[in-house]
One Martini backbone bead per residue (centre of mass of N, CA, C, O) as a GRO file, in nm:
protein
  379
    1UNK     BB    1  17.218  17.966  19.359
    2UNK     BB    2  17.418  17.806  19.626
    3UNK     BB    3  17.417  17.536  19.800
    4UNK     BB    4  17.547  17.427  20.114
    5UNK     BB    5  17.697  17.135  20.139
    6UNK     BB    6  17.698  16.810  20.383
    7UNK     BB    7  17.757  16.523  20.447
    8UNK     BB    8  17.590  16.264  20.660
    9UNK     BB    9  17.876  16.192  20.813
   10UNK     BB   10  17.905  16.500  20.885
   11UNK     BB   11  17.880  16.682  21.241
   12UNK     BB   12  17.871  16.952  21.329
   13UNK     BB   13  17.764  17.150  21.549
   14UNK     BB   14  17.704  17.386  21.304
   15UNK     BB   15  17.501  17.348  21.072
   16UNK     BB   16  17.401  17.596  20.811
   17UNK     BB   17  17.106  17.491  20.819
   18UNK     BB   18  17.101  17.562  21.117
   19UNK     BB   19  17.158  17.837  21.124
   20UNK     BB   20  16.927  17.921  20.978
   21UNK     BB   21  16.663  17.805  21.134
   22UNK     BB   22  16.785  18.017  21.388
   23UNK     BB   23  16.729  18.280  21.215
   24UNK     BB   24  16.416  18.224  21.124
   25UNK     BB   25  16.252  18.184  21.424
   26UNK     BB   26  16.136  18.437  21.466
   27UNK     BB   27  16.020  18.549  21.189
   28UNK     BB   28  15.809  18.294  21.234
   29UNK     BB   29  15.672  18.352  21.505
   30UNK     BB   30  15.546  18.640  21.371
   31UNK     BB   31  15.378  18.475  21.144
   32UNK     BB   32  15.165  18.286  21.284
   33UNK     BB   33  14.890  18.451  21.265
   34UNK     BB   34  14.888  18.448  20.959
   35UNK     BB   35  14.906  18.179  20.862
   36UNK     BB   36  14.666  18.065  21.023
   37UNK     BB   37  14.472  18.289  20.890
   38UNK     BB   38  14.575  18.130  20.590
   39UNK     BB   39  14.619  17.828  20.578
   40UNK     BB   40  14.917  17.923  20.493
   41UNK     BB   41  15.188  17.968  20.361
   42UNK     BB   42  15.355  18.207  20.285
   43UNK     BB   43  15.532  18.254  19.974
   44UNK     BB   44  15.766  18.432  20.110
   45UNK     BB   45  15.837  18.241  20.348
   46UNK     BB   46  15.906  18.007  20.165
   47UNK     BB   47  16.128  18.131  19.968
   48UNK     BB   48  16.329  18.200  20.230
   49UNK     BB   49  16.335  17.868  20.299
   50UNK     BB   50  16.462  17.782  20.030
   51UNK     BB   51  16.688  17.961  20.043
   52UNK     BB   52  16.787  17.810  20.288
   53UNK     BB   53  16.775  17.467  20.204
   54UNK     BB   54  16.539  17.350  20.372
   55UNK     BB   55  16.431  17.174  20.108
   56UNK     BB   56  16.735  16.967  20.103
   57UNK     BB   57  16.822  16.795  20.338
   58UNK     BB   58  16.778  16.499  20.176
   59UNK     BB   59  16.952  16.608  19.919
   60UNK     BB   60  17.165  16.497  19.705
   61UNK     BB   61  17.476  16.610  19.642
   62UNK     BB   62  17.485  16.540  19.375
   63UNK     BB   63  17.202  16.777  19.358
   64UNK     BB   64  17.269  17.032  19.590
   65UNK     BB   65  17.232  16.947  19.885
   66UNK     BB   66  17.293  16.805  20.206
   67UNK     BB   67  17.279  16.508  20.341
   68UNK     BB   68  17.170  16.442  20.591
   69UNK     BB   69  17.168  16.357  20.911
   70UNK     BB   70  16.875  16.285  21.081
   71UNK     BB   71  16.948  16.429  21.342
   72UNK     BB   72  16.934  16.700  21.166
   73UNK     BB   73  16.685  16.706  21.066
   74UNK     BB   74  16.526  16.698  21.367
   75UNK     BB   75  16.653  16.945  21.472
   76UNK     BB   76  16.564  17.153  21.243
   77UNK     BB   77  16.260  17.107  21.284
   78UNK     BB   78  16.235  17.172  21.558
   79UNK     BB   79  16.297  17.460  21.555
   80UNK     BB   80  16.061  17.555  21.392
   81UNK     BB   81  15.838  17.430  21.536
   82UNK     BB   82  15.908  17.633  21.800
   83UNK     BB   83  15.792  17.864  21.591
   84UNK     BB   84  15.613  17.674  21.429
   85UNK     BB   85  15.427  17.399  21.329
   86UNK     BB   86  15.333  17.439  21.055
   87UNK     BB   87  15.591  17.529  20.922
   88UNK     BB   88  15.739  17.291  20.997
   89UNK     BB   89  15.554  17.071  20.842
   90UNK     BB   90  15.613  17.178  20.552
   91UNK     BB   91  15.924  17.140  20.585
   92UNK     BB   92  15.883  16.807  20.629
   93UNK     BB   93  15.734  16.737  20.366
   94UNK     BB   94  15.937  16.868  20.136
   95UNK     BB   95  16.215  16.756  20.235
   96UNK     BB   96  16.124  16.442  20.261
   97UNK     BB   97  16.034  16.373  19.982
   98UNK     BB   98  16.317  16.484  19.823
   99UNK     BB   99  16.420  16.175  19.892
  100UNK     BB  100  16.346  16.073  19.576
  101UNK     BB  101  16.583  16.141  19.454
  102UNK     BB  102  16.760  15.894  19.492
  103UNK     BB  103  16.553  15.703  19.304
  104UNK     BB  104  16.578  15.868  19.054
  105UNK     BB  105  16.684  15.948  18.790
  106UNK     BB  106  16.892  16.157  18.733
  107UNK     BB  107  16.796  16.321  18.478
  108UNK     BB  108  16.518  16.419  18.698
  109UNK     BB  109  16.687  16.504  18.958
  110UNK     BB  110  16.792  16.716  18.857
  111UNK     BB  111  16.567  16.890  18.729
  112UNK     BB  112  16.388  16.909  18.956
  113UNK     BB  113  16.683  16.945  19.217
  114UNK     BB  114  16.869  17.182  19.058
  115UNK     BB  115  16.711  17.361  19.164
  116UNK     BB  116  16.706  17.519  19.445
  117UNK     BB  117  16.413  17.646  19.531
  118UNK     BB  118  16.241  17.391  19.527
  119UNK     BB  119  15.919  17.214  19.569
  120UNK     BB  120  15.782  16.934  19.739
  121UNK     BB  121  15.550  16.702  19.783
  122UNK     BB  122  15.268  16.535  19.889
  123UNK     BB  123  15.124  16.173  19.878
  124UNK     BB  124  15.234  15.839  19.969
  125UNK     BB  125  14.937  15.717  19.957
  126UNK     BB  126  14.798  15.468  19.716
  127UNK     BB  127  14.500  15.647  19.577
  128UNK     BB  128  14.564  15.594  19.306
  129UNK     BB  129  14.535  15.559  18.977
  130UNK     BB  130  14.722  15.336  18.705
  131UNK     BB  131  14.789  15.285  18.382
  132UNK     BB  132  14.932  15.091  18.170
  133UNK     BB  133  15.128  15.283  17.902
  134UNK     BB  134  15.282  15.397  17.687
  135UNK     BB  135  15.555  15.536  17.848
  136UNK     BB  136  15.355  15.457  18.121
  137UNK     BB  137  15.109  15.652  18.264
  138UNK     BB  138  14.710  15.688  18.340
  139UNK     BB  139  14.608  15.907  18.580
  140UNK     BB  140  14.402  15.901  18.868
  141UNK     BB  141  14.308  16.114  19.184
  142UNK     BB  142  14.310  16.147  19.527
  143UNK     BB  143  14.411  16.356  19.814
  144UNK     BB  144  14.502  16.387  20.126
  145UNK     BB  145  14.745  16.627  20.280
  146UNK     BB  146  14.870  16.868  20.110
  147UNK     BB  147  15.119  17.003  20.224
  148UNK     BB  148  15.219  17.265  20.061
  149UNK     BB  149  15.128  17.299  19.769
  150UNK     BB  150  15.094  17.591  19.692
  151UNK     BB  151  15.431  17.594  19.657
  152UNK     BB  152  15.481  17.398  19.458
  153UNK     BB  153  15.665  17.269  19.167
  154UNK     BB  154  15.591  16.936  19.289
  155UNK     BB  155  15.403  16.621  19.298
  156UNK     BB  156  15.303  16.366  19.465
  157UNK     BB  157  15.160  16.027  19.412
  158UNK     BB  158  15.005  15.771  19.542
  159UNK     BB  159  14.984  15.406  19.351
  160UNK     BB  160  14.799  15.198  19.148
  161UNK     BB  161  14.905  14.974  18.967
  162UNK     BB  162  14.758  14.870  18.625
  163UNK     BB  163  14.632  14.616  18.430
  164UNK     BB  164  14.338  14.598  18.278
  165UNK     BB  165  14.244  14.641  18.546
  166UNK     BB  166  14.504  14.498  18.728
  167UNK     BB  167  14.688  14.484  18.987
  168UNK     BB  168  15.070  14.576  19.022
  169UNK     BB  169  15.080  14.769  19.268
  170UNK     BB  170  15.337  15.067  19.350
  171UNK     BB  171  15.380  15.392  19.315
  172UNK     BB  172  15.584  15.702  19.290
  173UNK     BB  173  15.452  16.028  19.139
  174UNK     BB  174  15.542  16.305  18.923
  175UNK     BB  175  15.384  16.630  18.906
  176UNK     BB  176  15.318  16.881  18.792
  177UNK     BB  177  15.115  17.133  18.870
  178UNK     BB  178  14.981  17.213  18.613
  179UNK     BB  179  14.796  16.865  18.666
  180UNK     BB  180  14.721  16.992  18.950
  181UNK     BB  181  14.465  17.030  19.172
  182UNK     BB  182  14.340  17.211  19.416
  183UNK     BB  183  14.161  17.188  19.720
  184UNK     BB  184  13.970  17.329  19.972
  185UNK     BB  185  13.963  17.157  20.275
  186UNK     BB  186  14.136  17.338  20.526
  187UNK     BB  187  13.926  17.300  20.819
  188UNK     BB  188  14.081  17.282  21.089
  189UNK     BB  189  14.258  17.257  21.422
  190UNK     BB  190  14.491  17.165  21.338
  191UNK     BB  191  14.757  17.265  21.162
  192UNK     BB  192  14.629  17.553  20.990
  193UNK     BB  193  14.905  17.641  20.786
  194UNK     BB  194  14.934  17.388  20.597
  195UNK     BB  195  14.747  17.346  20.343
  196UNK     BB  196  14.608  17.050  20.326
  197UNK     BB  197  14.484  16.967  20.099
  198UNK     BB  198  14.354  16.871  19.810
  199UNK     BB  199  14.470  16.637  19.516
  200UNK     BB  200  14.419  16.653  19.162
  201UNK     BB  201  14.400  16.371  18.935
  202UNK     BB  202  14.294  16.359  18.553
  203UNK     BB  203  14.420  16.190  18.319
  204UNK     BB  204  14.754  16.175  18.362
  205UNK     BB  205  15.074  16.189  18.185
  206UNK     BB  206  15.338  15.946  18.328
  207UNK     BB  207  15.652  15.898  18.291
  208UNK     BB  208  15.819  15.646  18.411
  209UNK     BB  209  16.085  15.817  18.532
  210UNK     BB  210  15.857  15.978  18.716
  211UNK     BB  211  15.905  15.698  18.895
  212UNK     BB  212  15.883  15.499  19.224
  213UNK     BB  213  16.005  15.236  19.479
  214UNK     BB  214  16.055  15.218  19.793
  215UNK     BB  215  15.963  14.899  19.848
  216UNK     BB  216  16.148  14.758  19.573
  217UNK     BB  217  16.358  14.990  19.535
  218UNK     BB  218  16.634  15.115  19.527
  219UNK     BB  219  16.888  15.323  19.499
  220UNK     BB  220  17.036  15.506  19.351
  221UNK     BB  221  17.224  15.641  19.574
  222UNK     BB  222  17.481  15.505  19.741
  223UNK     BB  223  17.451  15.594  20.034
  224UNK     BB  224  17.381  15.642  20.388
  225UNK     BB  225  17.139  15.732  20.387
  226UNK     BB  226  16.996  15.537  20.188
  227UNK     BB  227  17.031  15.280  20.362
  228UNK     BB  228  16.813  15.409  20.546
  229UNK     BB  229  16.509  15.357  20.600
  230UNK     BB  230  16.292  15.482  20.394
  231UNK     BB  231  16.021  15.502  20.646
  232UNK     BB  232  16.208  15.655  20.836
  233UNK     BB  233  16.285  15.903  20.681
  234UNK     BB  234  16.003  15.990  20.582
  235UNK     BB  235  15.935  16.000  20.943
  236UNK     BB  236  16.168  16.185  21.081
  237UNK     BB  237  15.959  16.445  21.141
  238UNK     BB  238  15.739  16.382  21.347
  239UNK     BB  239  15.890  16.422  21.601
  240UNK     BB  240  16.000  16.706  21.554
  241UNK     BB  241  15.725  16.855  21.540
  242UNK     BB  242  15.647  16.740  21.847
  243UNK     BB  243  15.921  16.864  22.009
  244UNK     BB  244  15.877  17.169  21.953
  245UNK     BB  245  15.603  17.215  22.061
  246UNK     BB  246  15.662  17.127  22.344
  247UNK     BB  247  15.858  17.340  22.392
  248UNK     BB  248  15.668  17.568  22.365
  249UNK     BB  249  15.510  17.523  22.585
  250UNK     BB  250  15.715  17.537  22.821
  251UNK     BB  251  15.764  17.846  22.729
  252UNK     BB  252  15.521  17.951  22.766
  253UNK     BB  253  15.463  17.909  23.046
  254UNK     BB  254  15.721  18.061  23.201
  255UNK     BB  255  15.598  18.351  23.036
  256UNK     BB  256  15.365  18.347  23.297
  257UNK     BB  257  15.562  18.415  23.525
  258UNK     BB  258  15.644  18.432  23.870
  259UNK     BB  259  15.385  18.323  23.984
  260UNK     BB  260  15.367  18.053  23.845
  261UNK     BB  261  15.634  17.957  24.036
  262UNK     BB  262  15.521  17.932  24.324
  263UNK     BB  263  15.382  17.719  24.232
  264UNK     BB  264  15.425  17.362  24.325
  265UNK     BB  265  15.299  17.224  24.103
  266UNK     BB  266  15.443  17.349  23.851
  267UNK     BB  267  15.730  17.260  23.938
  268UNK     BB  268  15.656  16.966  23.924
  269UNK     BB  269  15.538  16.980  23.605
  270UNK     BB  270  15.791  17.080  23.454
  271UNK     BB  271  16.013  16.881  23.572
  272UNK     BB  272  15.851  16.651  23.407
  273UNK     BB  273  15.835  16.760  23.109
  274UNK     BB  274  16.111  16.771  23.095
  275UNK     BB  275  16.220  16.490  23.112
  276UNK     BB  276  16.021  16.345  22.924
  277UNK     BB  277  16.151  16.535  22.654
  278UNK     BB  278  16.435  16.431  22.696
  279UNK     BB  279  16.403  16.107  22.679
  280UNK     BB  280  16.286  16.088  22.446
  281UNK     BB  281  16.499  16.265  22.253
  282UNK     BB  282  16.703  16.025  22.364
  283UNK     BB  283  16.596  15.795  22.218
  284UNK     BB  284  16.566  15.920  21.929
  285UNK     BB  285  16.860  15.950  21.896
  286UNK     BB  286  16.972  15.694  21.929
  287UNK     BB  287  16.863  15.547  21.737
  288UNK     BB  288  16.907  15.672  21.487
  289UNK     BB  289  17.237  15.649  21.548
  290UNK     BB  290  17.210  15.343  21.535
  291UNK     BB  291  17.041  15.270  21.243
  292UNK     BB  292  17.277  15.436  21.078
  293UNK     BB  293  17.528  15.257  21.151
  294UNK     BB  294  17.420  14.997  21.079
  295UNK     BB  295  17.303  15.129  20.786
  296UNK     BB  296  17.606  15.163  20.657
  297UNK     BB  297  17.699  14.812  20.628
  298UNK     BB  298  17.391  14.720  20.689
  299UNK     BB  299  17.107  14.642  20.673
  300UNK     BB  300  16.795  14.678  20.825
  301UNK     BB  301  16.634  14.507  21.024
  302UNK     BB  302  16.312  14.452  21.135
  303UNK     BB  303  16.374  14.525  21.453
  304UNK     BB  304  16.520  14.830  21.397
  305UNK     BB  305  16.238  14.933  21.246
  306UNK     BB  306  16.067  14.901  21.467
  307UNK     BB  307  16.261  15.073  21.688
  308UNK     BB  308  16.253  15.334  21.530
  309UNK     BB  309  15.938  15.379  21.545
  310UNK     BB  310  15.921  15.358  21.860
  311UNK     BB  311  16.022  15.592  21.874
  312UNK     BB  312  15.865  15.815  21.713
  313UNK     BB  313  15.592  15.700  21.880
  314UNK     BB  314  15.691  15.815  22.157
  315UNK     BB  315  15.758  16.114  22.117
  316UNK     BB  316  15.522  16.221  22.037
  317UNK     BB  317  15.297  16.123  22.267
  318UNK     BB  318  15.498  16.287  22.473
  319UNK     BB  319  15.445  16.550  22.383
  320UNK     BB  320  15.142  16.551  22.428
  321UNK     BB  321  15.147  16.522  22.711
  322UNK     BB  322  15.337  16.797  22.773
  323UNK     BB  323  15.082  16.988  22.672
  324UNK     BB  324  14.864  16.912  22.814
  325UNK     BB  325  15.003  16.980  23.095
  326UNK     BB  326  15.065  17.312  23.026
  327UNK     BB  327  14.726  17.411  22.958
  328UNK     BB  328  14.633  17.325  23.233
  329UNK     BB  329  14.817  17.522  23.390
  330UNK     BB  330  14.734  17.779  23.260
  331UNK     BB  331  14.436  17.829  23.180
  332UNK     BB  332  14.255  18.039  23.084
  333UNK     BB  333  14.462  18.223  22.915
  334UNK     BB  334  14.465  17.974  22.662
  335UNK     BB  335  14.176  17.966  22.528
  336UNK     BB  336  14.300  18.205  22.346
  337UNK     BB  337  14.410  18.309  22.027
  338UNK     BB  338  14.680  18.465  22.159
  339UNK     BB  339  14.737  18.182  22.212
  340UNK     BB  340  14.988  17.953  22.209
  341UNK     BB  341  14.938  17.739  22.350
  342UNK     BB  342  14.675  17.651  22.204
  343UNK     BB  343  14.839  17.607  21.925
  344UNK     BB  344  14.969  17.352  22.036
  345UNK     BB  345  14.725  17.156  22.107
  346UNK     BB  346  14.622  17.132  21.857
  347UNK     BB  347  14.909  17.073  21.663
  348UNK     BB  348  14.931  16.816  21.824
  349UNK     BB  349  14.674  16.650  21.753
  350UNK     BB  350  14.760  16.621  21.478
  351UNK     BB  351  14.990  16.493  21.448
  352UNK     BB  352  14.901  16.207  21.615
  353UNK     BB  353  14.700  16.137  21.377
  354UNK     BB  354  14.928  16.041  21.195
  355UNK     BB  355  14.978  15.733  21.009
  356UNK     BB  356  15.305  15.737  21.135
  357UNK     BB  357  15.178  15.732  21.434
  358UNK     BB  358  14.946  15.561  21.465
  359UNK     BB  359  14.803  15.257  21.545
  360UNK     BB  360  14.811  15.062  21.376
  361UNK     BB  361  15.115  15.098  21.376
  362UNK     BB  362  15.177  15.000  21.706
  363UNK     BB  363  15.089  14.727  21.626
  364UNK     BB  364  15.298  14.643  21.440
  365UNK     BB  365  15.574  14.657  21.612
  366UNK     BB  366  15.424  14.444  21.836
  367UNK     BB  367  15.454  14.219  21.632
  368UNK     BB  368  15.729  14.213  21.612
  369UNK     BB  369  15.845  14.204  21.899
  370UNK     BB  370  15.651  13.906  21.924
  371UNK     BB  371  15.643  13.752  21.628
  372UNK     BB  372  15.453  13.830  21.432
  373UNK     BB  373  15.276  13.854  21.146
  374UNK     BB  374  15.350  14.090  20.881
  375UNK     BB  375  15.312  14.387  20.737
  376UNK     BB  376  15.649  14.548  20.640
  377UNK     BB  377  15.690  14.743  20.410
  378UNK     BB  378  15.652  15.054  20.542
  379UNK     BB  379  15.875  15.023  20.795
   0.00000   0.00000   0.00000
């Protein structure tokens, strides 16, 4: 199978991977219960979905992926998101897992990437402990959190290296499928078909090659979108998530018939719900276009990369306002287990949970907008 490739510098209207993601999104909202029911993608729907080269949006094109442009890949996960949250998050993580092939030297993103249908996954928080060992590390840690992980055949987890047990920095290593323990700890209140388990590696060696650093190394791939703030790109995914879900929220509503529409509260209230999340969606596009065409021709300023994750962090939790509010005026028969409704409410709430959007991070924004002294390495 070869996938389509298109260059992340040229934006058609509907790019093939945005146009399979609206053909395959029925398919997706039908199988929302099984999803839900099973705590994880069924295997044949991630297969599909591989198969339609969802897993590759930005992967370099020179390893056979599709290297979109920001906005596209925000689009495209947004469809998938407003036909299962879970699903969307599934294809969010390994999608942009991916991009580390950009980082990873040639002959192993090869190796990786260049099956059309594999899947990646994994946790970059620096949870494991790698020890340096002669061409390489060796391995133990525990993540939560990989979500999807039961369908991929590469996970990653970021690592604390250390030397004779002094810490030496971070950085991110990839597992083969068969070094890794995957846990079901997955008993969620919401994305609860993510399969977000816990992984974990005991002893494992992992060879120098199949590891990088986004935090001090480039990128080996020149290209534009890689110039684009490294955890910019890596969190691009969380706000369309978020979109999504809201969408579908709104549609929800909509769908509770003409009765509905009778009342002024809901007519106010759908108004307002409307504004909110194209008003976020329009900051979250200009700037994602504003901070691509700027880290075209030079790096990403400090505030440049505050203001992209503040759109970020903007869309999401306006998306869970409009849920909320959606979820309120529906009544009674939201909260039964038959409605989406329910599980939007619960999806975008786990959505919000996550720490690339968490207060924390709006802490750190804050500092650099007001020009405080800050950690801002994974902004």
């Amino acid at each position: 199978m070869t996938l389509l490739s298109r260059a992340a510098t040229k934006m058609p209207t509907e790019h093939p991977v945005l146009a399979a993601a609206h053909r395959l999104a029925p398919r997706v909202a039908s199988l929302s219960a099984e999803v839900e029911s099973a705590r994880r993608l069924p295997a044949a729907l991630a297969h599909e979905l591989a198969g339609a080269g969802l897993f590759h949006l930005v992967v370099p094109e020179r390893f056979g992926g599709f290297e979109l442009h920001p906005a596209l890949v925000i689009e495209t996960l947004e469809t998938l998101s407003r036909a299962d949250g879970s699903v969307g998050w599934c294809v969010m993580i390994g999608s942009l897992t991916a991009m580390c092939a950009a980082w990873l030297p040639e002959p192993v993103a090869r190796a990786i990437y260049g099956v059309p249908d594999v899947i990646t996954g994994g946790v970059a928080a620096p949870l494991g402990r790698a020890e340096l060992v002669e061409g390489g590390y060796r391995v133990t840690g525990r993540w939560a959190w990989a979500s999807g992980a039961q369908n991929c055949r590469w996970l990653t987890g970021g690592v604390v290296i250390t030397q004779d047990g002094t810490p030496q920095g971070t950085r991110v290593l990839y597992f083969p499928i068969e070094d890794v323990t995957l846990h079901d700890t997955w008993q969620a209140s919401g994305l609860r078909g993510t399969g977000s388990v816990d992984m974990e590696v005991r002893d494992v060696f992992v060879p120098t090659e199949r590891s990088l650093s986004l935090v001090t190394e480039r990128p080996r791939v020149d290209r534009p979108l890689y110039r684009y703030p490294a955890y910019g790109l890596l969190a691009v995914g969380i706000p369309a998530v978020a979109l999504g879900i809201a969408r579908r929220a709104i549609d929800e509503l909509t769908a509770l018939g003409p009765a509905m529409a009778t009342r002024p509260a809901v007519r106010e209230a759908v108004a307002e719900a409307e504004a909110t999340l194209r008003a976020a969606r329009a900051l979250l596009l200009e700037t994602v276009h504003a901070t691509f065409e700027s880290t075209t021709h030079q790096e990403a300023t400090l505030r440049q990369r505050a203001e992209l994750r503040l759109a970020y962090v903007h869309a999401t939790r306006d998306a869970a306002r409009v849920v909320d509010r959606m979820y309120e005026l529906a009544g009674d028969s939201a909260v039964y287990n038959a409605s989406p409704m329910q599980r939007c409410l619960r999806d975008i709430h786990a959505v919000t949970q996550h720490a690339m959007v968490g207060q924390p991070l709006r802490e750190l924004i804050g500092a650099v907008l007001l020009g405080v002294d800050a950690n801002t390495a994974t902004l």
